[in-house]
N, C-alpha and C positions, 0 to 999 in steps of 0.2 A: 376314671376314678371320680366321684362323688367327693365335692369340696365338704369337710365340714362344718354345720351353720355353726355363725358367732359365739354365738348364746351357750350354746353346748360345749364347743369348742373351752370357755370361760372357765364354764360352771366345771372340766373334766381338771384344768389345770388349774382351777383356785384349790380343789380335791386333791390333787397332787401337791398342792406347795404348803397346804395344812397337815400331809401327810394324813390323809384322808382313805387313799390309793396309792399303793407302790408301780412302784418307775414301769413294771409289766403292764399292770391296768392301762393305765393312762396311753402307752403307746400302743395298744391295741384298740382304744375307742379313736383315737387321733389321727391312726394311719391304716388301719384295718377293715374297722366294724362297716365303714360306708362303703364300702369298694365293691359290694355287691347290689346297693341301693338303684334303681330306676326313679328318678322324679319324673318323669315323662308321664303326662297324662294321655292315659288308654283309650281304646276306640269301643264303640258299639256297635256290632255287624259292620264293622269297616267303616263308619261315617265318624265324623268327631262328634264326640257330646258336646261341646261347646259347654263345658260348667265351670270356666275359670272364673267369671263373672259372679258365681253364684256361691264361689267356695269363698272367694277372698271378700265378699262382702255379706251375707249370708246370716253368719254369726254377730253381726255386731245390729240384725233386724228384727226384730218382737216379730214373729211368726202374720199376725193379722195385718201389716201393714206392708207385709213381702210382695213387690210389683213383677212381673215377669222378666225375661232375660232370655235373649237369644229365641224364644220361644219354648223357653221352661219358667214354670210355675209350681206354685206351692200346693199340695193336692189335701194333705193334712198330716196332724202333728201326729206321728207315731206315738211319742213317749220320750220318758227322761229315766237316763239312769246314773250310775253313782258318778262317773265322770263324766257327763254330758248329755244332749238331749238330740233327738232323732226327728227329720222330717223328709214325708214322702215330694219328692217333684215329679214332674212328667212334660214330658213335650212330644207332639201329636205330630207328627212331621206329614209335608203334603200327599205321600204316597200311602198315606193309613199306618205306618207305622207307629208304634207308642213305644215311647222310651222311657225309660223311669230310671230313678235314682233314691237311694237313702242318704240324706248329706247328716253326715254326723257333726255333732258343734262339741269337740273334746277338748278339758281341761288341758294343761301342757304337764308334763311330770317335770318332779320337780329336780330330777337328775336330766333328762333326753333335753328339758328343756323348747327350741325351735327345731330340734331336730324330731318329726313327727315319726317315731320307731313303730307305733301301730301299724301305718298304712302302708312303711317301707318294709317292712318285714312280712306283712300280709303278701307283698307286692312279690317279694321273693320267691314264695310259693306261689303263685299265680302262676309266673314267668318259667317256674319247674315243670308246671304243667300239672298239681296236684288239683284234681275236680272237687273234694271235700274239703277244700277253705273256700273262704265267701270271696267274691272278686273285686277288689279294691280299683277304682277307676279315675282317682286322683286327690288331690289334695293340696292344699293349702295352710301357708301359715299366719294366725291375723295378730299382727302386734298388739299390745294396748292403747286404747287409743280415746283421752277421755272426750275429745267429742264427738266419738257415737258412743258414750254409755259405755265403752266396753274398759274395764276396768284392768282386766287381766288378761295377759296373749292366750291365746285357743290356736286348734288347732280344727280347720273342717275338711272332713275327707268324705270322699262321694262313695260308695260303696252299690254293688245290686242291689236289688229290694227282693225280700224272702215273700213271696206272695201268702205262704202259709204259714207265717209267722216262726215259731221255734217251738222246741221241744215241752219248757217251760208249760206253755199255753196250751198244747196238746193234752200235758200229763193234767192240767186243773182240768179239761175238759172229761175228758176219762175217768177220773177218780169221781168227779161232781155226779156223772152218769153212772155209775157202779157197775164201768167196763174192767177187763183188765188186759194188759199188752197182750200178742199174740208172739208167742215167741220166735218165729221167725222174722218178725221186726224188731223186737228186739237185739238179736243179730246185726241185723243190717243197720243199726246205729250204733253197733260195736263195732264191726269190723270197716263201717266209715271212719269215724272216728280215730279209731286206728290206724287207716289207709294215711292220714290227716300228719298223725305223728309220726309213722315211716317218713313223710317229706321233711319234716319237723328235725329227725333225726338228722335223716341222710341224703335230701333233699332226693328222694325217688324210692318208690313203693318197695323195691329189695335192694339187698346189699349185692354187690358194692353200691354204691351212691354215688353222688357227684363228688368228684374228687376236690377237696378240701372244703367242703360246705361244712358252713359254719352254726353247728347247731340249734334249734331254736325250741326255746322250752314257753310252752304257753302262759301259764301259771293261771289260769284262771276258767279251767272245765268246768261245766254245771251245765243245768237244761237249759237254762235264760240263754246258753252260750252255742247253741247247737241249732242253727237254722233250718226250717223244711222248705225246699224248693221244690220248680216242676220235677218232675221223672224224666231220667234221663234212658237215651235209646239202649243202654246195657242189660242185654235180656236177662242177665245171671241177677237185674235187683227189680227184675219187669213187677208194676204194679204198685213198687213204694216210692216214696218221694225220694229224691235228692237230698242228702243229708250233708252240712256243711261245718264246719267251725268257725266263728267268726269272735270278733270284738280280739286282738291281739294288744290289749292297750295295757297290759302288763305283761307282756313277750320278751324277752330275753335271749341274746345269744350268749355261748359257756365259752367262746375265744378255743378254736380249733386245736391248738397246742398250749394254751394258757392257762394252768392250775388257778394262777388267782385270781383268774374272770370269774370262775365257778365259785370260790370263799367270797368273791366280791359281790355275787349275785345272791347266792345263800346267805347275805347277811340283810338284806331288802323285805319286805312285806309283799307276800302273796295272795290274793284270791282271798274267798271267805272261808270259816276255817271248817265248816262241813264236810268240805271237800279237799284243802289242806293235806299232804302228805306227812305223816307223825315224823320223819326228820327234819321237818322244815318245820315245823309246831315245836318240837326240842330244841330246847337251848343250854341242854347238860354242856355241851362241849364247851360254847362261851363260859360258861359259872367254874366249869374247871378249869380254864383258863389253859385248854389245849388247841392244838389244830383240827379240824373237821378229818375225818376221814373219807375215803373217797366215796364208800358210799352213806356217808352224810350230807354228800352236797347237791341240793339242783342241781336237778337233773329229768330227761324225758323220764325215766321211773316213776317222778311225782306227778307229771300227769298221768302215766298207767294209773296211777290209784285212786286221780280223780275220774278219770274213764270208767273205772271200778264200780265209783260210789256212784256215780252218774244209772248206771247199770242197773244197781243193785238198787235204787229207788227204785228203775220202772220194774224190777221185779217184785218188790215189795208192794205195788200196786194190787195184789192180788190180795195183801190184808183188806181191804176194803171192797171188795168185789161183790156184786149183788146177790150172790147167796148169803149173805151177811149182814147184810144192810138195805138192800133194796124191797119195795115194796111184795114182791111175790119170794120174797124169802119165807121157807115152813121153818114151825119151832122144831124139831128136831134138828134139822140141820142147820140152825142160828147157834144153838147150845152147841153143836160139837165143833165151831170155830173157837169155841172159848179157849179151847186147846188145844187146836190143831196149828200147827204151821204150813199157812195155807200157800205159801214159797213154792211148798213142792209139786206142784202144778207145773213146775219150771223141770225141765229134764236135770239129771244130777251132772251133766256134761255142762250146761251155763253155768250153775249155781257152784261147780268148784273151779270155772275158768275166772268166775269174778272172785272168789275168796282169795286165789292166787292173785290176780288183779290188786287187789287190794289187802294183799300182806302187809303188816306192820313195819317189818324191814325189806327196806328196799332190793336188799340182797338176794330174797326169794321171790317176787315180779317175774313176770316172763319179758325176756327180751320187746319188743315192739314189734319187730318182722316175725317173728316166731308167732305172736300174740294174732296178727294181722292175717297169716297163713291161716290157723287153725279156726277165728273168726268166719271166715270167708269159706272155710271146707266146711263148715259145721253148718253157716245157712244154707250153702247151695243143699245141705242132702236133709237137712228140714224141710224147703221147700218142696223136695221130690217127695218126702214123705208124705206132705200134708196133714188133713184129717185122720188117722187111720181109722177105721171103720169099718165093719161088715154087715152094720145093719142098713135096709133101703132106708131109712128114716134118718139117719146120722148120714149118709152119704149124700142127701140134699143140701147137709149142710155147710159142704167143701167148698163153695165159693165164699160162704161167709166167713169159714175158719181166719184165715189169714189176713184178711180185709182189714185197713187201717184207717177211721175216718177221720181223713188230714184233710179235705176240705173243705170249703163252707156248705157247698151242696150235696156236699154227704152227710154232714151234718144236721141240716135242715132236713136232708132225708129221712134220720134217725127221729127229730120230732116231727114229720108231720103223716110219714106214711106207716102207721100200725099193721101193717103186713112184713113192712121190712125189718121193723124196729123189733120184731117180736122173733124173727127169724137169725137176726143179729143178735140178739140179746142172747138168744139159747146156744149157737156157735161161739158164740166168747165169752161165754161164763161153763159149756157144759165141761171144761177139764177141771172147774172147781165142782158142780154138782156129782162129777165122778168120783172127786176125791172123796168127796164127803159121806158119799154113798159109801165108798169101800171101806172107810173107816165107820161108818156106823155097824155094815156087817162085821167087822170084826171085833168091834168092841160087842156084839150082839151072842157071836157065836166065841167071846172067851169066857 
């Protein structure tokens, strides 16, 4: 059993003696929530990373003047986001191997406190065996400490490094280019995703689960949140990337048999509200000065509905797609977007698994394993489907139908080879020129 840190430890009993937390909370963070935690930093292909060096000192050094360690170095600054800032390392070991790491530099929350719930609760699903979270590789905790500058305790954890960055960065590239998804990848970032929240739930892909695993609710889905990694050797996703979940730094467990973990967590701040599940945006229950009902509380449902909306953006990519907006757009068919809803491009199979996805009440959501099943049966027989087509001119363009330019030199491909670019372009816009087509005949012949 994982001793509880000090700090936390405090912060759960000052909660409790302010009457803050009833006598169930508090004995559930104090003698429970850790008993499943790993602090044991992780291996890479069996060797140690050796990044204790670089986690506990790391954070308290302005990027430009980071010296090496162990034979890791600073490669460059990824980015900063709302609770902390991101930098690539790497170390070249003598055998030609390259190792790399993302050392995250995270604020401390202000309930977990020293106790780092991000990386241990990442660390949990790793240890499950779930491939769709990002794999967390250690961590450390760096107190305040004003002489080095560091004001406030942080917390740095090493994490993989997503080579293809995240979803986010995908979708500005796409839209900026007036592509639109292809809907069998779209799939396959649903039924990841989902893969992600079955461990989440019940720490393994179907039910039953692991027996008394202690639920884990993300709280904070979106594209910024969704890493592209290499492809993995699983024929049934052959050709698209690795799809992950990562940043857990509002993750929550609901306490396996404890109602008032869940009212204790439902009453905390989630995620941006985009994405926000509408029971957890309502706060009638509080003004009525009633108890939550069950399904008003956090719970994996609210991420279903961030999954949803996650969804339903890259669906909605089709409002902008190059018959629309792009250069070789004709005026007839720029006018009949005015009114068209060009969604429908999407089969009526996604477009009402996501409106379910993202019901209003959590009550009608579909399960997660259920969600996961029907996800996963739906790409594999899109995939079998592919282009369908019977003309020789459309049938050339079944390699490019489902092609997803997720890296840099597919990318570069798209600007620099006008042969490819022109053959891409027509396979992943012509389900919008089709549609437009059939709705100009019919608006023709009524």
């Amino acid at each position: 059993m994982s001793s509880v840190p000090p700090a936390f430890r405090e912060e759960v009993q000052q909660r409790w003696r302010n009457d803050r937390i009833d006598d169930s909370v508090a004995r559930y963070y104090l003698q429970t929530f850790t008993c499943a935690d790993s602090h044991a930093f992780g291996e890479h292909s069996g060797r140690p990373l050796g990044l204790e060096e670089i986690l506990k000192e790391d954070g308290a050094t302005p990027f430009n003047q980071i010296t090496r360690w162990q034979g890791w170095g600073p490669l460059k600054y990824v980015g900063e986001g709302t609770y902390g800032s991101i930098t690539l390392w790497e170390n070249r070991l003598a055998d030609g191997t390259v190792m790399r790491a993302a050392i995250k530099d995270a604020a401390c929350s202000s309930f977990f406190r020293d106790y780092c719930a991000e990386a241990s609760l990442t660390k949990r699903l790793n240890l499950a065996g779930c491939k769709n979270v990002v794999q967390v590789l250690g961590w450390a905790f760096l107190p305040a400490d004003v002489h080095k500058l560091q004001d406030e305790p942080k917390h740095s954890i090493a994490y993989e490094f997503a080579e293809y960055s995240d979803l986010a960065q995908l979708y500005k590239w796409y839209k900026q280019e007036g592509l639109i998804f292809p809907e069998p990848f779209i799939w396959h970032v649903l039924c990841s995703i989902a893969n992600a929240l079955c461990y989440c739930r019940h720490g393994h892909a179907q039910t039953p689960g692991i027996p008394g695993w202690d639920s884990i609710v993300h709280g904070d889905i979106k594209c910024d949140n969704i890493l592209i990694t290499e492809p993995d050797q699983d024929p049934q996703h052959e050709g698209y990337p690795l799809i992950k979940l990562a940043d857990f730094g509002l993750a929550y467990t609901l306490g396996a048999s404890v109602t008032s973990v869940q009212h204790f967590v439902t009453s905390q701040a989630f995620g941006i509200s985009r994405y926000i599940a509408p029971e957890i945006k309502d706060r009638t229950p509080e003004r009525e000065g009633r108890r939550r009902r069950p399904h008003e509380l956090y719970g994996v449902h609210s991420d279903i509905y961030a999954l949803g909306m996650v969804c339903k953006a890259m669906v909605h990519l089709a409002d902008f797609g190059q018959p629309s907006t792009g250069p070789n757009a004709t005026g007839p068919l720029t006018e009949l977007t005015k009114s068209m809803d060009l969604t429908r491009v999407y089969s009526p199979e996604l477009r009402n698994l996501l409106d379910w996805c993202a019901a209003p009440d959590p009550r009608d959501r579909p399960h997660i394993v259920s969600l996961f099943n029907e996800a996963i049966a739906t790409m594999h027989r899109m995939l079998e489907v592919g282009f369908e087509s019977s003309k020789d001119a459309e049938r050339r363009l079944r390699p490019y139908h489902s092609l997803v330019l997720f890296t840099e030199h597919g990318q570069q491909r798209w600007h620099s080879d006008p042969a490819f670019r022109r053959m891409y372009l027509f396979a992943n816009c012509f389900p919008l020129h089709r549609l437009m087509k059939e709705e100009e005949a019919r608006r023709n012949s009524a």
